[in-house]
N, C-alpha and C positions, 0 to 999 in steps of 0.2 A: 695222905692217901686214904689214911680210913673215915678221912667226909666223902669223898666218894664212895666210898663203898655202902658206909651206912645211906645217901643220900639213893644210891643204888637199892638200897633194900626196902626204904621207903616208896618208891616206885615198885616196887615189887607185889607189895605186901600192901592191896587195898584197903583189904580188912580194917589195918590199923590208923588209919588218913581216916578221918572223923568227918571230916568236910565231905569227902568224899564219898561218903557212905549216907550221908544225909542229901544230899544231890537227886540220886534215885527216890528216893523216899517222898523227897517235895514237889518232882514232877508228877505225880496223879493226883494231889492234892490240888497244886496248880490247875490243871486240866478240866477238876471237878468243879472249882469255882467259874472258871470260863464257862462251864456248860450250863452251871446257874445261873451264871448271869446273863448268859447269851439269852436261858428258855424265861428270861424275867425281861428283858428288852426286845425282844422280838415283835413280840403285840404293838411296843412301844416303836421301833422301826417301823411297823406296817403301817401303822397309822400317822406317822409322819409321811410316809410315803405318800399315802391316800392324800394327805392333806396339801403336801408337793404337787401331786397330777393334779386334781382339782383345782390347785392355784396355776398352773401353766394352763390346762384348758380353757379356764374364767379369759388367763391373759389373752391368750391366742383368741378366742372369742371376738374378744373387744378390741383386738387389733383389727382381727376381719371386718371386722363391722365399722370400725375407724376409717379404714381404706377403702372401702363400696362405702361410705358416706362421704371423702373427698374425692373418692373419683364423681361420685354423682354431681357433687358440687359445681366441681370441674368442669362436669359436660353442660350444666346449668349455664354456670358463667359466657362460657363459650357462646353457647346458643342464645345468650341474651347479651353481648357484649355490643351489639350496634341498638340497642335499644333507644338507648338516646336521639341518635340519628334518625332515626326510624320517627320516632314519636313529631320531631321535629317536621320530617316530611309527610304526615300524616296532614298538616295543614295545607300543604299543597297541594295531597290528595281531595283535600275537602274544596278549595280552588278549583280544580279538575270537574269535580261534581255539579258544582254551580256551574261552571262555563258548560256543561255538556248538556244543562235544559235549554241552554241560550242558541245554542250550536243545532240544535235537533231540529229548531223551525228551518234554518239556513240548508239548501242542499247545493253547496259552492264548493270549488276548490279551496277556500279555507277551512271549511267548515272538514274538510277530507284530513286535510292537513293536521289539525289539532285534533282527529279521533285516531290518526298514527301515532301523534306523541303521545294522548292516553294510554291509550293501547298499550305502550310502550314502559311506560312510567311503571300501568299496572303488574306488566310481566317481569318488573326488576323489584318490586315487592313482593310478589310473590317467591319471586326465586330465594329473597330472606327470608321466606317462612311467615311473611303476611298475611292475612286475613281479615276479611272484612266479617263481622260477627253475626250469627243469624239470626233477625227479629222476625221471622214469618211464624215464628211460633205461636205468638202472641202474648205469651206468657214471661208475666214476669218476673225475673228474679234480679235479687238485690247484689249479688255476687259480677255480673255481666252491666246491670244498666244499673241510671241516675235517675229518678222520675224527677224531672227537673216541673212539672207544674200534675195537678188533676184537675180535670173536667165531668161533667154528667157522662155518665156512660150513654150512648143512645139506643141502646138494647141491656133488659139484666146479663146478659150474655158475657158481654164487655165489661162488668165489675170487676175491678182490679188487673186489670190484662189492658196490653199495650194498644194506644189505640194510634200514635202516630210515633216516629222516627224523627226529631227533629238534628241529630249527629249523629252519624254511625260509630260503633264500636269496631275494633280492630283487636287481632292478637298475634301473639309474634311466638311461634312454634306451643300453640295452646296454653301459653298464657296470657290474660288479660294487661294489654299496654292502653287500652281506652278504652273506660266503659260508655255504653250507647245513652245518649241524652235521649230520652224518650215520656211521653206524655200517655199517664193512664187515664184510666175511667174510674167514676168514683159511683 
């Protein structure tokens, strides 16, 4: 019975519990190192921070820009996906051309005949986004035409500017699928 009582008295009596009396003592010493150390990494947080945002906005950036670059892609593809077909039928077009000097002396029932199928042929290229390209300009650029031969210009006028059409160019939603065979002045 008198270990309880003494172990009783030891609960009693803080004072004398050494552990116990050092406890208080080390929490503000604890505390004061935490606040040193917090106001000594703090600057050092911030700027990990800063250096965090700026690396998510770079990312997020170049994501945006990744995604409006495959979406444009996309819409390219798309709008250029019968290209082939298209280029292919461009010789039929040019078929069409030729029979339609031949046709123009004729004023017959066939001659009616084959300016419906024209007709017709043209209004389903265009509804792809065909074009026939503009040489009325007279000017030439190397990006649109092929100067496939030069001749004497017959005015200075005519130096270096287009002086005949000998294949027309086409584009398929403003890009160039056939640049124009054409014949400058020199």
């Amino acid at each position: 019975m008198e270990n309880t009582s003494n172990s009783d008295q030891n609960n009693q009596n803080p004072s004398e519990n050494t552990s116990e009396a050092k406890a208080p003592v080390e929490t503000p010493n604890v505390e004061a190192q935490k606040s040193e150390t917090e106001g000594n990494s703090t600057p050092k947080l911030q700027d990990e921070l800063a250096e965090m945002k700026d690396k998510y906005l770079r990312l997020f950036a170049e994501f945006e820009n990744f995604r409006k670059r495959t979406a444009k892609e996309r819409l390219e593809l798309i709008q250029t996906a019968s290209e082939k077909v298209v280029r292919e039928l461009l010789a039929v077009m040019d078929d069409f051309d030729r029979a339609e000097k031949a046709f123009r002396e004729k004023n017959d029932k066939e001659s009616e005949g084959f300016f419906l199928i024209q007709n017709k042929f043209k209004k389903v290229l265009d509804a792809q986004g065909v074009k026939v390209m503009d040489t009325s300009s007279l000017v030439f650029d190397p990006d649109l035409h092929d100067a496939i031969t030069q001749i004497p210009a017959p005015g200075e006028e005519l130096k270096g500017k287009i002086i005949d059409v000998v294949e027309k160019g086409y584009l398929l939603n403003e890009k160039v699928i056939r640049h124009a065979k054409v014949v400058i002045g020199s």
